[in-house]
C-alpha positions in Angstrom: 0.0 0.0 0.0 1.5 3.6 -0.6 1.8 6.1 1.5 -1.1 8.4 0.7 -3.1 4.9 0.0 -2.4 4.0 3.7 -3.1 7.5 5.2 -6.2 7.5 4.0 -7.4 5.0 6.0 -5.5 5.6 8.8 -5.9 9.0 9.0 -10.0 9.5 9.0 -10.3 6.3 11.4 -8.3 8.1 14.0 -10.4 11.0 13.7 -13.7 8.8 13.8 -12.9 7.0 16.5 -11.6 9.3 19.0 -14.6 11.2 19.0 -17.4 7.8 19.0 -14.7 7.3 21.8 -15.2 10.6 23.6 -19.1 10.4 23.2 -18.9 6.8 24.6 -17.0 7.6 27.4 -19.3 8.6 30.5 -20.9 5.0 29.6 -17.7 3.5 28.8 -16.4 4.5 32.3 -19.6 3.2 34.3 -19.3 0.1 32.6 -15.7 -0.1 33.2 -15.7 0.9 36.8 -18.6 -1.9 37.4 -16.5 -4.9 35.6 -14.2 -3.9 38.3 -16.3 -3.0 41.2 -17.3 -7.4 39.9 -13.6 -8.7 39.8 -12.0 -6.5 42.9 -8.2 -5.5 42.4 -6.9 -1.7 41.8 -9.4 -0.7 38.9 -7.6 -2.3 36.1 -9.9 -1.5 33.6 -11.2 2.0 34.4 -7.4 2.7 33.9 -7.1 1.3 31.0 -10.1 3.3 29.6 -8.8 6.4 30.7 -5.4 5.6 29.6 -6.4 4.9 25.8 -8.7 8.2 26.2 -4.7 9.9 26.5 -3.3 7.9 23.8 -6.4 9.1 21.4 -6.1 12.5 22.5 -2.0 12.3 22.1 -2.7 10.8 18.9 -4.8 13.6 17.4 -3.4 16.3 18.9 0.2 15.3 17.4 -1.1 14.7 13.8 -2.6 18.1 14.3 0.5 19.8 15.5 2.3 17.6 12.8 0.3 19.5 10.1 1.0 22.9 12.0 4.7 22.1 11.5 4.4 21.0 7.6 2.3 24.6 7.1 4.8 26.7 8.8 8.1 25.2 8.4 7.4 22.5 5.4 10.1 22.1 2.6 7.5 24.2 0.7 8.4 27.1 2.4 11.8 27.5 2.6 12.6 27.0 6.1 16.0 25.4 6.7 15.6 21.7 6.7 17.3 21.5 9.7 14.4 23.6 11.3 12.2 21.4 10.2 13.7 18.0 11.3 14.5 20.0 15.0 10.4 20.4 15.2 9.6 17.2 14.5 11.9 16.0 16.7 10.2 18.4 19.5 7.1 17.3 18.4 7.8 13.4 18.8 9.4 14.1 22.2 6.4 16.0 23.6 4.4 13.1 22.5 6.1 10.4 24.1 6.7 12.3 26.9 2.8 13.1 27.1 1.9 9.1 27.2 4.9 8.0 29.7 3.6 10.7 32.0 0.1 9.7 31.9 1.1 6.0 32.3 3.0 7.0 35.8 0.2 8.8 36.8 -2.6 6.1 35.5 -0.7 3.6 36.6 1.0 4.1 39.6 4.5 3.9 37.9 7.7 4.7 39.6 10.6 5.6 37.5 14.1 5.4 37.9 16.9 5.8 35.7 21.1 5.1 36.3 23.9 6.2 33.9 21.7 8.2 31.8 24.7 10.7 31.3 25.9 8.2 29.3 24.3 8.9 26.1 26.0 12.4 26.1 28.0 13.8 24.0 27.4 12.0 20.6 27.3 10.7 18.5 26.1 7.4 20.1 24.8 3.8 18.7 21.9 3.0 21.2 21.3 -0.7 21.8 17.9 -1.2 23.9 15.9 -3.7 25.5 12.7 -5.0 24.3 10.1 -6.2 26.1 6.7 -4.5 25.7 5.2 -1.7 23.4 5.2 0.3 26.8 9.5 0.3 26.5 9.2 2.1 23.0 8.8 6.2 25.2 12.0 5.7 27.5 14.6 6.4 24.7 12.3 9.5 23.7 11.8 10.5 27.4 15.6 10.1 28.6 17.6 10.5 25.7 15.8 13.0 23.6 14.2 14.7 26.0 16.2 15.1 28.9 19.8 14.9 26.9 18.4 16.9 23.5 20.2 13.7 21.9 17.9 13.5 18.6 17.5 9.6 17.7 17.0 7.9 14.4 15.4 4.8 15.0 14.8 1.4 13.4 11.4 0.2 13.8 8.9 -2.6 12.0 7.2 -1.3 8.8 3.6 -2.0 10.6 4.2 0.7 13.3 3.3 3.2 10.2 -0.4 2.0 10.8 0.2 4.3 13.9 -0.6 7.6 12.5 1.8 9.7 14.2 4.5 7.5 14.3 3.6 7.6 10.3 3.5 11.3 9.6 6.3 12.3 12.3 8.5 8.9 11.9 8.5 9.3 8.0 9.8 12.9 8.2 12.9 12.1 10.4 15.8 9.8 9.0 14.3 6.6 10.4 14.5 2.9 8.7 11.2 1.2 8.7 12.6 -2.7 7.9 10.4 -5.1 6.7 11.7 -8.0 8.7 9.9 -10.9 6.7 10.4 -9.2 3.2 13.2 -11.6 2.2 15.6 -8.3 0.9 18.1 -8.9 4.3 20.6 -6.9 2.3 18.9 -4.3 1.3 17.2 -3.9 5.1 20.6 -4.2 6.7 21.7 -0.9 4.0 18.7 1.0 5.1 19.6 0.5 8.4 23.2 1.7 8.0 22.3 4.8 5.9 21.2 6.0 9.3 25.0 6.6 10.2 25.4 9.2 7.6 26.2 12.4 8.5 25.5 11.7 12.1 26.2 14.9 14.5 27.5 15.0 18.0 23.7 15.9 19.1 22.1 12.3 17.0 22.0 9.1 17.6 21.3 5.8 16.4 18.9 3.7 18.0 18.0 -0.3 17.3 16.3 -3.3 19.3 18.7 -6.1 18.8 16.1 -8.7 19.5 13.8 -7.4 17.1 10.8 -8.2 18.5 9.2 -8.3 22.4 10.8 -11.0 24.7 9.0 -13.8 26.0 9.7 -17.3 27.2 7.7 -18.5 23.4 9.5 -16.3 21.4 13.2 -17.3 22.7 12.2 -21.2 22.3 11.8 -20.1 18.3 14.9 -18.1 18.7 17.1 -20.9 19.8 15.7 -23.0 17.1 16.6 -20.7 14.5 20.1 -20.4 16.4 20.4 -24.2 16.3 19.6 -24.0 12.8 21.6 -21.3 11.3 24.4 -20.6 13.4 25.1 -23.3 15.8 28.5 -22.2 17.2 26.3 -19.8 18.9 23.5 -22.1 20.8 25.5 -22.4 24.2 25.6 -18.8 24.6 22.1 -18.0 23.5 20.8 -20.7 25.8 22.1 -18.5 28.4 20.0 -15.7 27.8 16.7 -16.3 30.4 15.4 -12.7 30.3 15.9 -11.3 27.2 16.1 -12.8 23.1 19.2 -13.7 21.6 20.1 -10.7 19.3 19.3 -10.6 16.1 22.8 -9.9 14.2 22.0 -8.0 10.9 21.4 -4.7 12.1 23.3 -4.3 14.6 26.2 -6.0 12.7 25.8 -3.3 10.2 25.7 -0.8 12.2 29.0 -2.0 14.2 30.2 -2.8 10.3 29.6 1.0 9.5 30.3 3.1 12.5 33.5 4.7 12.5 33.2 7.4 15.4 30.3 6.8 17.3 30.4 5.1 20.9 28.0 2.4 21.4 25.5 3.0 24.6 23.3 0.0 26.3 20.4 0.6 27.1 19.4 -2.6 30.0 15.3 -2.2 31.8 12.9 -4.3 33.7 9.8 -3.9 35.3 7.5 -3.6 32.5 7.5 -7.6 31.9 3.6 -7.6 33.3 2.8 -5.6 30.7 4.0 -7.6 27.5 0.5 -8.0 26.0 -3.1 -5.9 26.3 -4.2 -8.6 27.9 -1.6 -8.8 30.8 -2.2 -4.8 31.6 -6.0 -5.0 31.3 -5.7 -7.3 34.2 -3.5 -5.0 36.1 -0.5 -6.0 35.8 1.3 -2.6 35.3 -0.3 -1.1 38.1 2.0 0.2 40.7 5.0 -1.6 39.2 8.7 -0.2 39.1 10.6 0.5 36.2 14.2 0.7 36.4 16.5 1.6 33.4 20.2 1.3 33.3 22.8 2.6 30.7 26.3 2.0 30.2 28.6 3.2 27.1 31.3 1.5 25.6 34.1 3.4 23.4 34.3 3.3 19.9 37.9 2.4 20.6 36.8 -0.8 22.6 34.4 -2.3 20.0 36.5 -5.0 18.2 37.6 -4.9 14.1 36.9 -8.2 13.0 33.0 -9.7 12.3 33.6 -13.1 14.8 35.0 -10.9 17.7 32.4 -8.0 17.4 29.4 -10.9 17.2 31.5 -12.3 21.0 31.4 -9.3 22.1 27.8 -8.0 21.4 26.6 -11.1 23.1 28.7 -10.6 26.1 27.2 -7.4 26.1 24.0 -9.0 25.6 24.7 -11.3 28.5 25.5 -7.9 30.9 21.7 -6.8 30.0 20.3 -10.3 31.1 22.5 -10.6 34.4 21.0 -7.1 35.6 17.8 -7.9 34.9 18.2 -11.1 36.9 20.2 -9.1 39.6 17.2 -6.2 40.1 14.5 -8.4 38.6 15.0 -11.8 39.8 11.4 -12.8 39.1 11.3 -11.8 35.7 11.2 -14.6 32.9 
């Protein structure tokens, strides 16, 4: 589908169903707060109701803001490009930071954050922990926003069915991969494009797993391990908390980099909320979310493809012993 073609339906449905949404919502509300007046617990699904009412409101309010920027500072007329890409960057902070705020606040969250001076000064490769779609606003919310470290991310083509993650992410120098499109090359080249003409303010930011972690997802993981790379199936079998990484993009990226540091980016505590279904029945509420970083030099990041694949999953390994070490039920 092309861009335009996918807009078009993305686009009006938002609109449409934020406001059937907001005229629903005194009954949605009642009928939310009596489901959980029936099953007792911490009002799992009243929060959730008032939490998607954010997201809805987020979501239109960036698309709008997103066409504010195009009319006033577009390429059509004649701002500086890198005006343009510095507003859109503002633009996707304040919106991530606008959700992870309200999901403290709906939620019960507590926050906290070590080595975060680590992703200063750039430029920086940012390697990050996946777990739920939750985890996606902490890059945004410590790096972006509190650092002014402007990211360019690699994300699944199907997050462009989010519409401001379509308009916004599209405008930016992001790589949407297609990760069952067969074109590995040509995936792994977007991904390293990304590098060029990086500043000391950017960053480049990948999931090496590729997808959320859970206990189903690293039995296929090993499997394709066993499969394609067996040399490497006693070391992935030691990951218990995270997914083996995946080695294409990050390889390139390694591959490519010539001055930027590479920063880790270890978390826990959203592991209750991997699916809808886990945080409709609460279990985000009142949970703590701890996020770690830790930078390695350029310098220290080894020349050769076998030693840089050793040492990313040692690295890899670091992320999983912390989680065990502040997380220990996790997995």
């Amino acid at each position: 589908m092309t861009v335009w073609g996918r807009r078009a339906v993305t686009l009006p449905s938002l609109l449409l169903v934020t406001i059937v949404w907001l005229a629903l919502l005194p009954l949605t509300i009642v009928t939310a707060a009596i489901a959980d007046l029936v099953r007792g617990g911490r009002w799992p699904i009243v929060r959730c109701v008032a939490y998607l009412t954010v997201y809805l409101a987020c979501e239109t309010a960036g698309v709008l803001a997103a066409a504010v920027v195009w009319l006033t500072a577009g390429p059509w007329t004649g701002t500086a490009r890198a005006t343009y890409l510095r507003r859109n960057v503002a633009l996707q902070s304040w919106w991530a930071n606008a959700l992870y705020r309200a999901a403290e606040r709906i939620y019960g969250l507590r926050t906290i954050v070590e080595g975060d001076g680590a992703v200063v000064p750039g430029p920086i490769l940012l390697f990050i922990r996946h777990v739920s779609q939750a985890d996606t606003l902490l890059p945004v919310v410590y790096v972006t926003r509190r650092h002014g470290m402007a990211l360019r991310f690699v994300l699944k083509r199907e997050l462009l069915w989010d519409p401001c993650l379509d308009v916004v992410g599209r405008r930016l120098p992001n790589a949407f991969v297609n990760r069952g499109s067969g074109e590995s090359a040509r995936e792994i080249a977007a991904v390293e494009r990304l590098l060029d003409d990086l500043r000391t303010d950017e960053g480049v930011l990948i999931y090496p797993e590729g997808t959320r972690f859970t206990p189903a997802k690293r039995t296929r993981a090993l499997a394709r391990i066993a499969e394609r790379s067996p040399e490497l199936v006693a070391h992935a079998e030691r990951f218990s908390r995270v997914l083996p990484p995946h080695l294409g993009g990050p390889l390139g990226l390694l591959r490519s980099n010539r001055h930027a540091d590479v920063v880790f980016c270890a978390h826990t505590g959203f592991e209750p909320a991997g699916s809808p279904r886990e945080i409709v029945r609460g279990g985000l509420i009142g949970a703590t979310i701890r996020v770690r970083f830790w930078r390695v030099p350029r310098a220290d990041v080894p020349d050769t493809e076998p030693e840089r694949i050793a040492w990313l999953y040692a690295q890899w390994q670091r992320v999983d012993d912390w989680i065990a070490e502040v997380y220990p039920l996790s997995g």
